[in-house]
N, C-alpha and C positions, 0 to 999 in steps of 0.2 A: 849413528843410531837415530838421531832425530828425522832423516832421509828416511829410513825405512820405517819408523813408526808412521810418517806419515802417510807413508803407501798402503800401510795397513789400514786404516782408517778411510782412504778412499776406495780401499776393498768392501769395507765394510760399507758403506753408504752405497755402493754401486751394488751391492747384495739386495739392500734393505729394497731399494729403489723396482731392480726387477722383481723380489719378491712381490711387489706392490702388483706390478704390471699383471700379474694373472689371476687378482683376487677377484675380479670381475667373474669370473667362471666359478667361483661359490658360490653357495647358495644364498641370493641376497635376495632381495626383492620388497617395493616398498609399494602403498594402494594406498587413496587418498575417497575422499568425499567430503560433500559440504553443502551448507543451509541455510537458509535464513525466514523468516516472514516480520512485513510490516504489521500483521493482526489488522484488524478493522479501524480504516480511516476516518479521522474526523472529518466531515465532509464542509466545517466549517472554517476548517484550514486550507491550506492552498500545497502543503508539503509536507511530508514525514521522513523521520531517520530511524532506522532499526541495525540492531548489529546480527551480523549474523557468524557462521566458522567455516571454517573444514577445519580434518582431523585425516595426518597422516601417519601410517601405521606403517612399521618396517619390520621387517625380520631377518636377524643377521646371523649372519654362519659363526662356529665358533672362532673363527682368527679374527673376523672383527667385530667379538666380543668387546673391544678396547677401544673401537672409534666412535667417532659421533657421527653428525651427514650433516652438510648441508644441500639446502633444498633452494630450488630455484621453481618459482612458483606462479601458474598464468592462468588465467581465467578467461575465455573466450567470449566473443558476444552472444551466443546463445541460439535457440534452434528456430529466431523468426529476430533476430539482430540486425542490424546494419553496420556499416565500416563507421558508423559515429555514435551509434545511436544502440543501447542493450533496451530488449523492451518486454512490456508482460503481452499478456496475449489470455480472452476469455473468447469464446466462439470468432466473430471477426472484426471483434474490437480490440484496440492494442495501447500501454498505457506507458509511459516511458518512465525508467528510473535509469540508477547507474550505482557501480560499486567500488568502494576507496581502500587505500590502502591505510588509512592513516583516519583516525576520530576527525580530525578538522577539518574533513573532507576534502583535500586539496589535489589528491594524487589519483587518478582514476588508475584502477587495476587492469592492465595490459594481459596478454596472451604468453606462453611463453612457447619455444619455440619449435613445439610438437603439437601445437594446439593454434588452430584458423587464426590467422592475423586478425588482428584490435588495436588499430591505431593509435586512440588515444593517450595509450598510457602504455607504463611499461611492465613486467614481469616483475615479481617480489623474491627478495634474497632472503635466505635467514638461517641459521647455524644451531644445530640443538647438540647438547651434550653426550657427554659417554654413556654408554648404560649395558648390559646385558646381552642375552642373545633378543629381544624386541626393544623397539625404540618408537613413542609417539609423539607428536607434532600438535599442538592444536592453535591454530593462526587464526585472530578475527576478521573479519570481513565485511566494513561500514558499508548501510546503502542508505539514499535517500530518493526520492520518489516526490513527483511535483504531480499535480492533481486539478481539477476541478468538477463543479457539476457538470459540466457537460458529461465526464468519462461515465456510460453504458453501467448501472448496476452489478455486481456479480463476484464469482470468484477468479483472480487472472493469479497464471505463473509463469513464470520463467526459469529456463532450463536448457542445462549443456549438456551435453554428455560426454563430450570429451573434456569437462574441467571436474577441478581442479587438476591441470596438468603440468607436466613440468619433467625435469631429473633430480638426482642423487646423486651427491660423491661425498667418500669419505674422508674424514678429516682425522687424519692419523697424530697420535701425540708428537709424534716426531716433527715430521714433515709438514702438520697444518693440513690444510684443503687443497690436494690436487687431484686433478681428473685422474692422475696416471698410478695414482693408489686405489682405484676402483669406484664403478658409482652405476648409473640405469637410469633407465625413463623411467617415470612413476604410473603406476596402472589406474586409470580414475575409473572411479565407480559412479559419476556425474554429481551437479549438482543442482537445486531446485530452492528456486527464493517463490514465494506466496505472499498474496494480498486480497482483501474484503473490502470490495467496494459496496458500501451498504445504500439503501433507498436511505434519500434526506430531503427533508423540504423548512424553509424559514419561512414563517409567516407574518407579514402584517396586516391593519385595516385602518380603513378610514371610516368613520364612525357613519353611520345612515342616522342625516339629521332631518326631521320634518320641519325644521323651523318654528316658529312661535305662531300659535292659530289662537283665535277665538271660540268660535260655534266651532263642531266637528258634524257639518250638517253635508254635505261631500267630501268623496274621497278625498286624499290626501296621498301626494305620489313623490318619493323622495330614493334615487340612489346610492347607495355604499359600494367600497369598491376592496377587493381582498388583494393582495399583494403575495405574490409566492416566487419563490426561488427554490424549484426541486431537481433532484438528480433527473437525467435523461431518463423517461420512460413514459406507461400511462397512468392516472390515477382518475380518482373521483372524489368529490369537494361535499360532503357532507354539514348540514347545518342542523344543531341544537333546536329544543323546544324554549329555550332560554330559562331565565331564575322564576317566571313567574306564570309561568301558561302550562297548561296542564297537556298539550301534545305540537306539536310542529303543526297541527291545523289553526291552532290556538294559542296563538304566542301572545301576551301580554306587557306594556311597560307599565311600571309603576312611580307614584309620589306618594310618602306617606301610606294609608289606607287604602287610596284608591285606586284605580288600573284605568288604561286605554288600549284595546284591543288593536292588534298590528297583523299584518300578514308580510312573508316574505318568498318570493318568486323568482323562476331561474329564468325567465326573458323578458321583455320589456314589455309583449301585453299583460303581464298580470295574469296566466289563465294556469300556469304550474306551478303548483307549491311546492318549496323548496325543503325538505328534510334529511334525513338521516339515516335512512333505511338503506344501504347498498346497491347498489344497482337498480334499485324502486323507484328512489325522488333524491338522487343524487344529482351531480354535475358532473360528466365526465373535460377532462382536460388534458394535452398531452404536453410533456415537457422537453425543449431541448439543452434544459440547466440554464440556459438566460431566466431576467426575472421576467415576470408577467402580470395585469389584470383584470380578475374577473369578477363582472358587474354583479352584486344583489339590487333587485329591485324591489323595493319597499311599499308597503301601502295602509295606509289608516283608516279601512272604511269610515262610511257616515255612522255616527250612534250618537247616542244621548252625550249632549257635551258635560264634562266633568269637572270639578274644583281647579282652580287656575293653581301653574304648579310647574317642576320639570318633570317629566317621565321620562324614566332608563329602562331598561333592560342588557342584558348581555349573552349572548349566544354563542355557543360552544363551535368552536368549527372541527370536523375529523376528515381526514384524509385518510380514503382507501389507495390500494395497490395488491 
């Protein structure tokens, strides 16, 4: 008895087994897609991390109602990638990130193996539960992104079209997860990460001092110097009428009650007044995101000398683009 009940049971298992074998010819079928965007970078940072997904969606015939899948999961380096290197791409500027498997960012996410080699890292495994005749998947996908001013203004993306790719097999109550209980390629519908690189510029100064005079019976010639660090592109350096002058021809500093009339100039003879107007009595300057500086040249005509005193003013600086 024991003899034969045993044979029966290896019957039964040798059933279950090829039953498995032709589930593959049902109607199974599983399509993936997936996303991410960094949003607009702080340009005062050097690096960002955003998360981003895919979402895999199955659809199962009614015998495997009962299984779950697992999914074996790869992401390509993308449609202007290199063998090390995933990258964004705005007109013919290109800006490099990369995408992990894991928040600590330790594991770069590999290809898997229907999907263009990406060496760095490997393909992701992962196991979802029983459910129904549909079953959905949604797996994060960390990226981080290193930056500076130099990267070119704009909007960049990157994009596969063959990821999220990968297979399918089911994982039967019985037997667990093998290939020979049925499974497929996954159909990817691509995927697309996004980033805004925005116009940024820091500014400093250093103060335009005339030094201590007496009589104001000749001009008076003193430089300032503007300090900038803007994203690559072009702009134009607009200057203020200040706190106390009634137009950019007419700029004045003050002590107390009294004022001393000041001019300020975009070159070193003194002959163009420097204002605010747009492309009028601007400064144009071009940036390659190093820092840079550019000269104000200051001047105190001759006038009637005034109460002994400090005289300030302060002037607004605007940058166009």
């Amino acid at each position: 008895m024991p003899l034969l009940l045993r044979c029966a049971l290896l019957a039964l298992m040798a059933a279950l087994a090829i039953g498995g074998v032709v589930r593959p010819a049902r109607a199974v079928s599983c399509n993936s897609s997936g996303s991410g965007a960094y949003g607009t970078l702080d340009m005062s940072q050097t690096s960002a991390t955003a998360t981003g997904s895919m979402t895999i969606n199955c659809t199962l015939g009614f015998l495997e109602s009962l299984t779950g899948e697992s999914f074996t999961i790869g992401i390509g380096p993308g449609s202007v990638g290199t063998s090390t290197q995933r990258r964004f791409i705005s007109g013919s500027s290109a800006l490099t990130h990369e995408l992990y498997q894991d928040v600590g960012l330790t594991g770069i996410w590999g290809s898997a193996t229907n999907v263009a080699a990406y060496t760095p890292g490997s393909s992701y495994a992962t196991t979802v539960g029983y459910s129904g005749s549909s079953l959905t998947a949604t797996i994060p996908v960390y990226g981080r992104i290193t930056y500076s001013t130099a990267v070119p203004p704009g909007t960049y993306a990157w994009t596969d079209t063959t990821s999220p790719g990968g297979s399918f097999i089911h994982c039967n109550i019985l037997f667990g997860c093998w290939f020979l209980i049925g499974g497929g390629n996954i159909s990817a519908a691509g995927m697309t990460w996004t980033v805004n690189v925005p116009r940024s510029c820091t500014v400093s100064t250093a103060a335009l001092d005339f030094g201590g005079n007496g009589l104001i019976n000749t001009n008076i010639d003193a430089v300032g110097t503007i300090n900038l660090t803007c994203s690559t592109g072009t702009y134009r350096l607009g200057l203020g009428q200040g706190l106390w002058g009634t137009a950019v021809t007419d700029r004045k500093m003050k002590s107390g009650s009294n004022t001393i009339d000041y001019k300020l100039f975009r070159e070193s003879a003194r002959s163009t007044n420097w204002g605010e107007t747009d492309t009028v009595d601007t400064v144009d300057f071009t940036s390659t995101g190093a820092s840079q500086n550019i000269s104000v040249y200051g001047r105190v005509p001759a006038q009637t000398s005034r109460p002994a005193g400090t005289y300030s003013d302060s002037v607004a600086i605007t940058i166009y683009y």
